[in-house]
KOLDRENMI-749552 format. One record per residue (C-alpha): x, y, z; residue number from 1; residue in three letters. Coordinates in steps of 0.02 Angstrom, whole numbers, always signed. Each point is the difference from the previous one (the first is absolute). Layout:
BEGIN
+--------+--------+--------+-----+--------+
|   east |  north |     up | num | residu |
+--------+--------+--------+-----+--------+
|      X |      Y |      Z | NUM |    ALA |
...
+--------+--------+--------+-----+--------+
This chain:
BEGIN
+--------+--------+--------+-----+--------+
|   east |  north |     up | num | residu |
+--------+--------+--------+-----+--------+
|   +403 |  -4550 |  -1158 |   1 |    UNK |
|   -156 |   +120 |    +43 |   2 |    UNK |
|    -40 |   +131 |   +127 |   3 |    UNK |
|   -179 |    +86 |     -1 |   4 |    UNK |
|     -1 |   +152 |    +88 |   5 |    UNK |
|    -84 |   +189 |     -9 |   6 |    UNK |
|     -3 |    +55 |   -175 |   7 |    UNK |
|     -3 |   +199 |    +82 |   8 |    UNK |
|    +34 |    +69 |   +169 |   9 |    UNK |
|   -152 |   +126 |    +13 |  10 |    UNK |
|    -25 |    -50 |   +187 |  11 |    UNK |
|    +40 |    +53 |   +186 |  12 |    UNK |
|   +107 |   -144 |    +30 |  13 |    UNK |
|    +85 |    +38 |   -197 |  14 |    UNK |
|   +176 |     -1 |    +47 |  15 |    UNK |
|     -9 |   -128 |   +155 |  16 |    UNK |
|    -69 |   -120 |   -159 |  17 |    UNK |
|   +116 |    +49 |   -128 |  18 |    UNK |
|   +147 |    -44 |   +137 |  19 |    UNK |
|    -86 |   -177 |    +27 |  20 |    UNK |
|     -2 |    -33 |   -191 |  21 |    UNK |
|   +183 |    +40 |    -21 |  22 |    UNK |
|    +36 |    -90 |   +134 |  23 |    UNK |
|    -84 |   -164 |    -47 |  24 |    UNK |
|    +69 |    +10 |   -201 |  25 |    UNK |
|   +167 |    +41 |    +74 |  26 |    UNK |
|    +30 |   -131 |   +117 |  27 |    UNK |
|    -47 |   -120 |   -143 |  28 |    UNK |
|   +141 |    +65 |   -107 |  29 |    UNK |
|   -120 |    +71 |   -125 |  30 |    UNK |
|    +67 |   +144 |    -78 |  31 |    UNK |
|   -150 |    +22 |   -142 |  32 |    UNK |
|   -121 |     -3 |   +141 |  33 |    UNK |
|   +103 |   +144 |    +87 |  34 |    UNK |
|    +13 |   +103 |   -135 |  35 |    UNK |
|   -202 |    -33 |    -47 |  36 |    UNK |
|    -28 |    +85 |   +205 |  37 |    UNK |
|   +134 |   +123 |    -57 |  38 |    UNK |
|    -99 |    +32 |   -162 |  39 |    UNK |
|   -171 |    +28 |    +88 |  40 |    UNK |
|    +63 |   +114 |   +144 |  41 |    UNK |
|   +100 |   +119 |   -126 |  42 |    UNK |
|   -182 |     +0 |   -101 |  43 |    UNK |
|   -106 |     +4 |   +187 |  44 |    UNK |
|   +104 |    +80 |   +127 |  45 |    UNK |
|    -70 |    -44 |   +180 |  46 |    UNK |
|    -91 |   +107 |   +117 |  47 |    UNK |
|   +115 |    +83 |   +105 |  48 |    UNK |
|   +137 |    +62 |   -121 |  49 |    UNK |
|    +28 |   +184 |    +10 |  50 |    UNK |
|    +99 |     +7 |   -172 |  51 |    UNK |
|    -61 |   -115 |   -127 |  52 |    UNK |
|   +119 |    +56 |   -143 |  53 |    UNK |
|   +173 |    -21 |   +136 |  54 |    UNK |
|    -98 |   -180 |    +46 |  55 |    UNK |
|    -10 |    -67 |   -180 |  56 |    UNK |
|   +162 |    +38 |    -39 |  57 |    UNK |
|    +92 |    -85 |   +140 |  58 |    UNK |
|   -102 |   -160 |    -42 |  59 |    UNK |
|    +60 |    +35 |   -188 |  60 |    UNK |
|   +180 |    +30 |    +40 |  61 |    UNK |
|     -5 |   -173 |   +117 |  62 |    UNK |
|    -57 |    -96 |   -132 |  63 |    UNK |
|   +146 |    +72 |   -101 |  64 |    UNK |
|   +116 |    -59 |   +134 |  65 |    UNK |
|    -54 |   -179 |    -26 |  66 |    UNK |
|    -17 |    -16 |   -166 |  67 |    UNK |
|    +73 |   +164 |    -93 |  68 |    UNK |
|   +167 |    -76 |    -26 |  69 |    UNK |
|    -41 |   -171 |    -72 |  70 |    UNK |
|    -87 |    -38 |   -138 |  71 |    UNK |
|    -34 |   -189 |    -41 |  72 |    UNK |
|   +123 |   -138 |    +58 |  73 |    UNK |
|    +40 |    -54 |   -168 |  74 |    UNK |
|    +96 |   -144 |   +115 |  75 |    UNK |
|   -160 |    -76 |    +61 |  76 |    UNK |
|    -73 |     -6 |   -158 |  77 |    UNK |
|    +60 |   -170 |    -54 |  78 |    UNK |
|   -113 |    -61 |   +149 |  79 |    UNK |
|   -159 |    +65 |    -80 |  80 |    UNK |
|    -22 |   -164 |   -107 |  81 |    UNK |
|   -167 |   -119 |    -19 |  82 |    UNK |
|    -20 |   -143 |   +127 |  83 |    UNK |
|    +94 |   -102 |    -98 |  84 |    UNK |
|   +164 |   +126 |    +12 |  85 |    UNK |
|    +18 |    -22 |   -183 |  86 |    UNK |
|    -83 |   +154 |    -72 |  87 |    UNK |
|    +36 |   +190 |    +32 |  88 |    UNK |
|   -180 |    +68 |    +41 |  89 |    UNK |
|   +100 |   +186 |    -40 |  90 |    UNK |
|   +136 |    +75 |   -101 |  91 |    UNK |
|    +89 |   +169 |    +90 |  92 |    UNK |
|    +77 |   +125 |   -142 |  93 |    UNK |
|    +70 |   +171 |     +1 |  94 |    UNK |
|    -83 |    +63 |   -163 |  95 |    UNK |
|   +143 |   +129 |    -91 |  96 |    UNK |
|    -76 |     +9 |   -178 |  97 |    UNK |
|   -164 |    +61 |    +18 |  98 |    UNK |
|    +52 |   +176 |    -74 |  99 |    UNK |
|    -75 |    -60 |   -160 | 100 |    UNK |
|   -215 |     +6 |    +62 | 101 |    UNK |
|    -71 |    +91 |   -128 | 102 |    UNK |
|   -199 |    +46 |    +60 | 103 |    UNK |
|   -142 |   +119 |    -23 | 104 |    UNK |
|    -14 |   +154 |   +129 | 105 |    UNK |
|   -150 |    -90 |    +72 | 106 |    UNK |
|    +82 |   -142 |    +55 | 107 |    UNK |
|   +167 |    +70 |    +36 | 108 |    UNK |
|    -57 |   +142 |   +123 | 109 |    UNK |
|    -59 |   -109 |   +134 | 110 |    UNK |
|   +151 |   -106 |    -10 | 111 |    UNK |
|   +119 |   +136 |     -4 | 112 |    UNK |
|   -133 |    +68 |   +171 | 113 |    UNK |
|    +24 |   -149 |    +79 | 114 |    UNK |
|   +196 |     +3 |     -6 | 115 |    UNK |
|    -27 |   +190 |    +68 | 116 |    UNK |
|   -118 |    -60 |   +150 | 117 |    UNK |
|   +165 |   -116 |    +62 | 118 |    UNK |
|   +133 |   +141 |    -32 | 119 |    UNK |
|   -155 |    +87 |   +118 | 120 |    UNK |
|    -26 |   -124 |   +134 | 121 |    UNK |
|    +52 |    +94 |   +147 | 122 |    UNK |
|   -119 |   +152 |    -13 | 123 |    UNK |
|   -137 |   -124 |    -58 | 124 |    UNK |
|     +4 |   -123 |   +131 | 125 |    UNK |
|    +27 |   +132 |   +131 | 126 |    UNK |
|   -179 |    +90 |    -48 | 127 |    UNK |
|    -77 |   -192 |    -12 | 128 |    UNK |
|    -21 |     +3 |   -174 | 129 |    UNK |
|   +122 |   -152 |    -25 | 130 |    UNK |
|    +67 |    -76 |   -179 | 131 |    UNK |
|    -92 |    -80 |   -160 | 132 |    UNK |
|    +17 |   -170 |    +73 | 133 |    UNK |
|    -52 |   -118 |   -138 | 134 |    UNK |
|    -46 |    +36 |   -213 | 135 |    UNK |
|    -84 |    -92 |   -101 | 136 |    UNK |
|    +81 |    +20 |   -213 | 137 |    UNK |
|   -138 |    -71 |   -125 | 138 |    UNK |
|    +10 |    -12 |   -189 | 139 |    UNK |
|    +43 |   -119 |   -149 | 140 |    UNK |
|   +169 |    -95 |     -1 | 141 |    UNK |
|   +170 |    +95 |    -65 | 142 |    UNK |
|    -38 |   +181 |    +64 | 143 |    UNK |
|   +142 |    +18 |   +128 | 144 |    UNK |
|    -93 |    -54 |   +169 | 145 |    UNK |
|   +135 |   -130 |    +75 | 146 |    UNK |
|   +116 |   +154 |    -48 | 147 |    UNK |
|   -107 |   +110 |    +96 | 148 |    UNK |
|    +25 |    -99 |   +125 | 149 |    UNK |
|   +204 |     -3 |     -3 | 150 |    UNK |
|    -13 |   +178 |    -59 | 151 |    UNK |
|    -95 |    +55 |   +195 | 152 |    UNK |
|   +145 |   -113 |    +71 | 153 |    UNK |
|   +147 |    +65 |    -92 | 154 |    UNK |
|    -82 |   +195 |    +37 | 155 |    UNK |
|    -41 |    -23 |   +199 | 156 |    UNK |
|   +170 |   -102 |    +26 | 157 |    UNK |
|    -56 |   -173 |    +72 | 158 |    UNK |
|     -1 |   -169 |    -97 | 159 |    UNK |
|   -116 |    -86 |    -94 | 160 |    UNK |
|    -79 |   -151 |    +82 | 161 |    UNK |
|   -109 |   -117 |   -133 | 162 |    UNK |
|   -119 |   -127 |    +47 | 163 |    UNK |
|    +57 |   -150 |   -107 | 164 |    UNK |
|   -179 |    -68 |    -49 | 165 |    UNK |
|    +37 |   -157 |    -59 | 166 |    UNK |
|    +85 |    -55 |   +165 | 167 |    UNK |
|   -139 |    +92 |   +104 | 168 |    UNK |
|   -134 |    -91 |    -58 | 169 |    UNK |
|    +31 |   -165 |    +69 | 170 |    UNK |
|    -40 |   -169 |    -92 | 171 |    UNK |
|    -62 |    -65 |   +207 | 172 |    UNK |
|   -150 |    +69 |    +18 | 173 |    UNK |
|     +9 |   +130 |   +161 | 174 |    UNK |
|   +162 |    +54 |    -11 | 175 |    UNK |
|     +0 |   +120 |   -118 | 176 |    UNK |
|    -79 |   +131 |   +119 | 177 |    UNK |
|   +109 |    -41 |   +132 | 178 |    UNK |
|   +160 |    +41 |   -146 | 179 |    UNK |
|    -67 |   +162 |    -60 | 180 |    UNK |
|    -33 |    +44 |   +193 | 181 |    UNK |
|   +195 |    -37 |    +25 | 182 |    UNK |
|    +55 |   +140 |   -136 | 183 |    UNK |
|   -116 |   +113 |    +55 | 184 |    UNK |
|    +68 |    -16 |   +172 | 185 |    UNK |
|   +190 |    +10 |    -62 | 186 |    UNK |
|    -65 |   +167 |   -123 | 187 |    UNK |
|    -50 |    +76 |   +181 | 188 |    UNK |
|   +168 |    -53 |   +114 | 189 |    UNK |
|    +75 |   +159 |   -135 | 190 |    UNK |
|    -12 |   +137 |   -138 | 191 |    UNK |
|    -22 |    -64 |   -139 | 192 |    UNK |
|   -135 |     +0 |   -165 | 193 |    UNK |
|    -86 |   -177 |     -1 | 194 |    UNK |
|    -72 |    -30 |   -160 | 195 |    UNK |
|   -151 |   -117 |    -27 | 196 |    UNK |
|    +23 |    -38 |   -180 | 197 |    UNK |
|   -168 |    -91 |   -100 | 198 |    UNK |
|    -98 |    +49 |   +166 | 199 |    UNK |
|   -146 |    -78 |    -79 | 200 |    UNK |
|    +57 |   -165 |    +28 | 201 |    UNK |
|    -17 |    +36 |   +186 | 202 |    UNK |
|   -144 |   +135 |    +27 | 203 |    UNK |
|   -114 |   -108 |   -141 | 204 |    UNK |
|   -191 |    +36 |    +49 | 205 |    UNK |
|    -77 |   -103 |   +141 | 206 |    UNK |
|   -152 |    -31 |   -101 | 207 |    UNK |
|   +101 |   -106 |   -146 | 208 |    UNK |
|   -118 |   -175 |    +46 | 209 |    UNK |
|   +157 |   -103 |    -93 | 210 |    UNK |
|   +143 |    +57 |    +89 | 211 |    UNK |
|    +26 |   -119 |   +169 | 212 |    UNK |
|    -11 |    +78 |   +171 | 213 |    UNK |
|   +191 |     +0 |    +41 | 214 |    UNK |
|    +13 |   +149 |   -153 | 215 |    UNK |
|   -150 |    +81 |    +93 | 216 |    UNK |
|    +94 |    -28 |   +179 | 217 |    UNK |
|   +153 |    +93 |    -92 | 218 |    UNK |
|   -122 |   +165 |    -53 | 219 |    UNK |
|    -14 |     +3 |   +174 | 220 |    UNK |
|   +175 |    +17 |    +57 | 221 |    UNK |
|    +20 |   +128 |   -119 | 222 |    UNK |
|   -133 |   +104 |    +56 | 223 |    UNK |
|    +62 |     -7 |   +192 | 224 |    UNK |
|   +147 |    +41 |    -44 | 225 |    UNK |
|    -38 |   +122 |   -100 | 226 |    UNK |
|    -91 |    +96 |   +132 | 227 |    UNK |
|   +140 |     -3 |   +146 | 228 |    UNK |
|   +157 |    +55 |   -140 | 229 |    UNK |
|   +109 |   +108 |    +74 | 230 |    UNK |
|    +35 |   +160 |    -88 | 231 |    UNK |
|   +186 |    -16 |    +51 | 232 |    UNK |
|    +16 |   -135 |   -168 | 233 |    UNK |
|   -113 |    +41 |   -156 | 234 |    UNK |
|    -95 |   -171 |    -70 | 235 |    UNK |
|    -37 |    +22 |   -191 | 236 |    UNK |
|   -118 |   -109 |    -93 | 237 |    UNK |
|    +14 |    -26 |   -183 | 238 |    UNK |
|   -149 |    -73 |    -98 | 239 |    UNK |
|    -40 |    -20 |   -201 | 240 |    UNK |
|   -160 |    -47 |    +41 | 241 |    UNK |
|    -94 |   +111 |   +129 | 242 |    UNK |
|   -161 |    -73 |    -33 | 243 |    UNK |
|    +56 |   -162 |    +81 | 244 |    UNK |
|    +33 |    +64 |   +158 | 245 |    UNK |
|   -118 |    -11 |   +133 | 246 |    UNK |
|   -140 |   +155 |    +47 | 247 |    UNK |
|   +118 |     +9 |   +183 | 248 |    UNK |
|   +159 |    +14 |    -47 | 249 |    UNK |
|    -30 |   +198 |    -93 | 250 |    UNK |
|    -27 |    +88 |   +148 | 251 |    UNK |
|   +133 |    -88 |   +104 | 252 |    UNK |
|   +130 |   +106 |   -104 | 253 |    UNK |
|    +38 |   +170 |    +38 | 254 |    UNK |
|    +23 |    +30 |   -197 | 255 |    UNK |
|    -42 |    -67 |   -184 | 256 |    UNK |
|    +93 |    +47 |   -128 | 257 |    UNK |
|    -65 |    -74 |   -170 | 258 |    UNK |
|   +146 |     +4 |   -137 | 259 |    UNK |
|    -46 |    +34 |   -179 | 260 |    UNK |
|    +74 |    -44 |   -193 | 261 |    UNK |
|   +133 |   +148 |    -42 | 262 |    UNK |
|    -49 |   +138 |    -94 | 263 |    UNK |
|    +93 |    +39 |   -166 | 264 |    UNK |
|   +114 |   +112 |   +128 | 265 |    UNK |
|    +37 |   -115 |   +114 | 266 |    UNK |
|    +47 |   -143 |   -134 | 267 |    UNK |
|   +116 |   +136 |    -69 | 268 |    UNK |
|    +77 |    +17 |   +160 | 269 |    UNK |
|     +7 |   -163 |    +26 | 270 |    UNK |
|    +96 |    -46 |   -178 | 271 |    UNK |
|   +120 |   +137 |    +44 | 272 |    UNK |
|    +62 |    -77 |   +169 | 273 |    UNK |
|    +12 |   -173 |    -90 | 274 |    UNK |
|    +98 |   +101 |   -128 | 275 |    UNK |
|   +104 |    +69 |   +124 | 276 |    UNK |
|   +156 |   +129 |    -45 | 277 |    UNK |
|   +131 |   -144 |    -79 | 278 |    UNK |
|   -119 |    -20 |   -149 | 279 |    UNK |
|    -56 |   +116 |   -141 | 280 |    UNK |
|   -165 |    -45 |    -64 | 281 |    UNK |
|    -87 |   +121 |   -125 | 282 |    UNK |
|   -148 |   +111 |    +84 | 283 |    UNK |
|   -103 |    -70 |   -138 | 284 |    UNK |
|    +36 |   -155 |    +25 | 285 |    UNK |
|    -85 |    +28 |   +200 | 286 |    UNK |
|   -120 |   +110 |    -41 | 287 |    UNK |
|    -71 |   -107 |   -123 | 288 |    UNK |
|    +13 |   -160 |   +120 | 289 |    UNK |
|    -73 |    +95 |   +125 | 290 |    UNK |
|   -175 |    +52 |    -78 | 291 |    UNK |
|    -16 |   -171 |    -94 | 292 |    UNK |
|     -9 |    -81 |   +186 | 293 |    UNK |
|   -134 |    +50 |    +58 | 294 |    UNK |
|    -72 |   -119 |   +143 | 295 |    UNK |
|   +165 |    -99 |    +19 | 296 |    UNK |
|    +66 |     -8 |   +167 | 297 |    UNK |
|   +178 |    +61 |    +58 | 298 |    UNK |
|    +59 |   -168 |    +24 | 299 |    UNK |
|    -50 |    -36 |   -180 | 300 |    UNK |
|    +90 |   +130 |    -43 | 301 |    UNK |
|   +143 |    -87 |    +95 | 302 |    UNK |
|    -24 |   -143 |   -101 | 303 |    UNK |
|     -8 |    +79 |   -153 | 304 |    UNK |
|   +153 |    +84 |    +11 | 305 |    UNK |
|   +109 |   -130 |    +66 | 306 |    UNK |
|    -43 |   -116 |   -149 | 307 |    UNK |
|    +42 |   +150 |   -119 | 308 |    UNK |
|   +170 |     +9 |    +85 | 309 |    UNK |
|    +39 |   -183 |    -16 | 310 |    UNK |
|    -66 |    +20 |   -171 | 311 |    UNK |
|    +87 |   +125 |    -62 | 312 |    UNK |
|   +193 |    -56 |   +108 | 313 |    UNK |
|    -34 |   -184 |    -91 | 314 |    UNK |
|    -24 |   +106 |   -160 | 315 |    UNK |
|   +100 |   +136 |    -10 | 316 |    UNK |
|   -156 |   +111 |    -47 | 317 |    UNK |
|    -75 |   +150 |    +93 | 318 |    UNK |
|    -76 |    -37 |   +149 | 319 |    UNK |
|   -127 |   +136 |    -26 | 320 |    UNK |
|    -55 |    -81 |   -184 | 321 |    UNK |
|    -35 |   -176 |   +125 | 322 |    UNK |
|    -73 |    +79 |   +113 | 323 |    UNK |
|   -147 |    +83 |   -126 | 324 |    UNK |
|     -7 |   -163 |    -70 | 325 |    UNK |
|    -62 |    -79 |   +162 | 326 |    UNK |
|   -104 |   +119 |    +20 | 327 |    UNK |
|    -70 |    -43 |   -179 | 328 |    UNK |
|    -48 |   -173 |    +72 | 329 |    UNK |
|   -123 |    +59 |   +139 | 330 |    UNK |
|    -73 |   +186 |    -65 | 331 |    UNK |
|   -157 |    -60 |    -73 | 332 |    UNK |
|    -78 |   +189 |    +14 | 333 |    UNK |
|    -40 |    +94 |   -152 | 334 |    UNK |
|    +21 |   +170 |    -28 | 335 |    UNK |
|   +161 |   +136 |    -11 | 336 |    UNK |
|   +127 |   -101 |    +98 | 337 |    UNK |
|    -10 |   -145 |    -65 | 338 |    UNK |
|    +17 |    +51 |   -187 | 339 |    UNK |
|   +146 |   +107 |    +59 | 340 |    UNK |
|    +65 |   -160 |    +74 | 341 |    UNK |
|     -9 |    -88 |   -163 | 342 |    UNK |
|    +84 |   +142 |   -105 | 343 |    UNK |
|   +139 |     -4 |   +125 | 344 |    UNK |
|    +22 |   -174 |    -23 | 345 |    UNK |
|    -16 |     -5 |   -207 | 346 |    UNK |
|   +116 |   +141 |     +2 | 347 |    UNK |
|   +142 |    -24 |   +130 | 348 |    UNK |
|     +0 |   -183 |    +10 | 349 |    UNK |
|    -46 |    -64 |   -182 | 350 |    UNK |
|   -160 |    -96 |    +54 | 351 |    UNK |
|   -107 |    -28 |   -162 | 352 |    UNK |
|   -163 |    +55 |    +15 | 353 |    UNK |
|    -51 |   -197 |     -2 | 354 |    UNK |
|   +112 |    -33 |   +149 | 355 |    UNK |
|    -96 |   +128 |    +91 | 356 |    UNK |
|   -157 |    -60 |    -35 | 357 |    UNK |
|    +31 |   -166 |    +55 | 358 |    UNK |
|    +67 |    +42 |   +177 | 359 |    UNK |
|   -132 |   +117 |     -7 | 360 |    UNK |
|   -134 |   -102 |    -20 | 361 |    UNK |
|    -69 |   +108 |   -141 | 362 |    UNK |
|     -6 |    +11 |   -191 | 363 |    UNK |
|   +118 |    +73 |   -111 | 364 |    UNK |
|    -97 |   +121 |    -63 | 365 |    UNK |
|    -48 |    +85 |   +178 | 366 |    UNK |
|   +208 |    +14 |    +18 | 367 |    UNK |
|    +17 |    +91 |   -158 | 368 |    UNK |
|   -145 |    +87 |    +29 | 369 |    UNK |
|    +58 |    +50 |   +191 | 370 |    UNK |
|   +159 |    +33 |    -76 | 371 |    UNK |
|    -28 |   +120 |   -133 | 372 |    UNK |
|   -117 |   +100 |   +123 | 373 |    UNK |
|   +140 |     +2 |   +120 | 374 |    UNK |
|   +122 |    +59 |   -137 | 375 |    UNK |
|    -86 |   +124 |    -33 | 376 |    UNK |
|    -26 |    +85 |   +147 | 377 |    UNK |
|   +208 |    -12 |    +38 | 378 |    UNK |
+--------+--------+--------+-----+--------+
């Protein structure tokens, strides 16, 4: 369902119009479309209002009325399914253990802003400013942007809807914009955080001459809907591959927050929360894990240390002596680190300097080499 009417109220007859457009969405039973008038005469109060300020804020407080209270119907959920009724086209979550996003200041800040504008929303809404409505999160797989996602969630206090992509994007050709259309629809009937996971896959540029015209069709929903979100729910994109999206789709998002590899402080921060308090790994140990990853993801990290612990529980070794020994497998860079790496490992673990050399992918005289130089500087 679709209204058109005044996108500002900068006439005589303002408010007489504004009154007809509520009028016609709300006899329909279209809530979004209310709160879209709503939205436009907090940010354009009519002609005629003595107190703009006093004005905004009773249209902000009714739309609290209405919709303050509940978030999403997690009940009606179930009926969000593909035409079949087979298929979930989204998955509703209360994230809890997000506590563990580990990020640079720069990409941090305007997440943790973002949580501040909602804990804000009265005074911002009442001087027009309204709420960060929808953020785009770029960068490589593994750096923590689905947990961004559950992170905003968990901090602003509303659930985590998902787009379930596979079920979206329909094997009958013309339904899948009519699916994603449906979750976007239930994301706005509440508060919530819907998160459009891989949103390549759906904003893909026009221009692509081998993609058919039903994946071009669904750009196209996106974009409209995209430019009537409410601010009451925030829509988050996630992409690992920005330069697929299409020239449009940038500027319909109020932010962009690219997400980059973790710094050697960040890793460390990173090894210490998958450490956690009920396990006693030497500093070392992390420190020296920590500077020979540079350019691994956190989720590698993940990886990494959960096959150290199986290791090292199947083994009855230290799980610290596994973990450097992954890490042995995938640091290819030469210099300090890595030769303090190897030492560790000669050392503390009883590799032979052949061993090393093998899963290093190097000779054995660059190990004793690296090895002696790191000796010596113990």
């Amino acid at each position: 369902m679709s209204y058109t009417f005044r996108k500002s109220y900068q006439y005589e007859d303002g408010l007489q119009q504004a009154i007809v457009d509520l009028v016609r969405v709300g006899s329909g039973g279209y809530a979004p479309g209310v709160r879209q008038v709503a939205n436009r005469l907090m940010k354009a109060v009519p002609p005629g209002i003595a107190d703009a300020a006093s004005f905004r804020l009773a249209i902000h407080e009714a739309l609290d009325d209405k919709v303050a209270s509940p978030t999403l119907d997690q009940f009606a959920l179930p009926k969000i399914v593909d035409s079949d009724g087979a298929y979930a086209l989204a998955e509703l979550d209360y994230p809890t253990d997000c506590d563990s996003l580990i990020l640079n200041e720069e990409t941090f800040q305007p997440l943790q802003e973002i949580v501040r504008e909602r804990n804000n929303a009265l005074l911002l809404r009442r001087e027009g400013v309204g709420l960060t409505r929808s953020v785009l999160l770029s960068g490589p797989p593994g750096l923590g942007k689905t947990m961004a996602a559950g992170w905003l969630a968990s901090s602003i206090g509303v659930p985590l809807l998902t787009l379930n992509l596979s079920a979206v994007v329909s094997r009958f050709l013309g339904n899948s914009g009519r699916n994603i259309k449906s979750v976007l629809d239930f994301a706005r009937s509440g508060h919530c955080v819907l998160l459009l996971d891989e949103f390549d896959a759906l904003a893909k540029r026009r221009d692509d001459d081998t993609d058919i015209g039903e994946l071009k069709r669904i750009v196209n929903v996106v974009l409209m809907e995209l430019d009537r979100w409410p601010d009451m729910s925030l829509l988050v994109a996630a992409t690992n591959h920005e330069q697929l999206l299409d020239p449009a789709v940038h500027r319909r998002f109020d932010r962009h927050i690219r997400f980059v590899l973790p710094s050697h402080y960040e890793r460390r921060k990173i090894l210490n929360n998958l450490v956690g308090a009920a396990l006693e790994i030497d500093e070392s140990i992390l420190e020296t894990v920590a500077l020979t990853t540079e350019g691994v993801s956190g989720s590698d990290l993940e990886r990494l240390w959960k096959i150290a612990r199986r290791r090292a529980l199947m083994n009855s070794t230290e799980t610290g002596i596994e973990l450097c020994i992954g890490v042995l497998e995938i640091c290819s860079r030469a210099g300090k680190p890595r030769e303090d790496l190897w030492l560790l490992l000669h050392d503390r673990a009883n590799m032979s300097l052949r061993q090393i050399a093998t899963q290093s992918g190097v000779s054995h005289p660059t190990v004793s080499a690296a090895i002696k130089r790191s000796r010596g500087r113990v």
